[in-house]
C-alpha positions as MATLAB code, in Angstrom:
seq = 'XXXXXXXXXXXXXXXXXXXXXXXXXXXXXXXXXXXXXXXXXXXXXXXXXXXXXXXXXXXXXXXXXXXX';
ca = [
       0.000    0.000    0.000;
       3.047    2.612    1.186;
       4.333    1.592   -2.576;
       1.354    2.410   -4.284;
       1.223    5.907   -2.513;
       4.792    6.089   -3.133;
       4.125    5.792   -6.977;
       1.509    8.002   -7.275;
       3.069   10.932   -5.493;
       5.735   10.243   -7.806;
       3.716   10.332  -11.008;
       1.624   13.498   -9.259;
       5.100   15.546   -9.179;
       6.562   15.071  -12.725;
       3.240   16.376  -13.939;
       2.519   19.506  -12.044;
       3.807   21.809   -9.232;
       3.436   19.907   -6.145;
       4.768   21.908   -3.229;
       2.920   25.296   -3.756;
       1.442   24.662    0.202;
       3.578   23.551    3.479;
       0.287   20.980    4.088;
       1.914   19.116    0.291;
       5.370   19.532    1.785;
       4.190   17.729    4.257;
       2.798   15.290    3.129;
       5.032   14.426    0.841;
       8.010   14.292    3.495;
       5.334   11.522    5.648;
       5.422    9.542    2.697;
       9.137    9.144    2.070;
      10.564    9.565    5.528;
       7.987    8.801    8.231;
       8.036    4.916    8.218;
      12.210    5.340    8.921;
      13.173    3.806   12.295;
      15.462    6.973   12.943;
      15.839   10.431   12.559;
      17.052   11.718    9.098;
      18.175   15.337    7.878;
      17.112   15.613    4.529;
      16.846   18.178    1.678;
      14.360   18.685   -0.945;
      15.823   20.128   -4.152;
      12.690   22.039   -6.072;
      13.147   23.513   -9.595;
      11.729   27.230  -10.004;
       8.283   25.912  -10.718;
       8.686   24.030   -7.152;
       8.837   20.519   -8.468;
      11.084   17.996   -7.318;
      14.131   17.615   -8.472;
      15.513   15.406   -5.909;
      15.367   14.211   -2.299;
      18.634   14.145   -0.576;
      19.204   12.341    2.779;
      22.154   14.211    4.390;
      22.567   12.924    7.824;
      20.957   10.181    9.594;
      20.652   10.097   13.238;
      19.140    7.797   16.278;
      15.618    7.408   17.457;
      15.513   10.319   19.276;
      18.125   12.737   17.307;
      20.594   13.708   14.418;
      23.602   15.331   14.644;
      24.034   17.425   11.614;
];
């Protein structure tokens, strides 16, 4: 099911400008990184139309806390 929503957010962003409101940053970011077992530091890469470019995972951390 998490695949499925995976795919379709995916297929959702290469067609139109997806994070023009916090609440689609949002949940975007529960999609990819709120199953994870730890903390992560991530960044989203937009394009000037904010679309995603890419989704970079910078520093991962413990349960509780990353150290960046």
């Amino acid at each position: 099911m998490l695949e499925l929503a995976r795919r379709s957010v995916a297929a959702e962003l290469s067609a139109k400008p997806v994070f023009d409101t916090p609440g689609k940053v949002k949940e975007y970011l529960a999609l990819q990184l709120g199953a994870r077992a730890h903390e992560v530091f991530a960044v989203l890469f937009l394009d000037a139309q904010s679309r995603l470019i890419t989704l970079e995972e910078m520093f991962r951390g413990t349960l509780t806390q990353t150290s960046v």
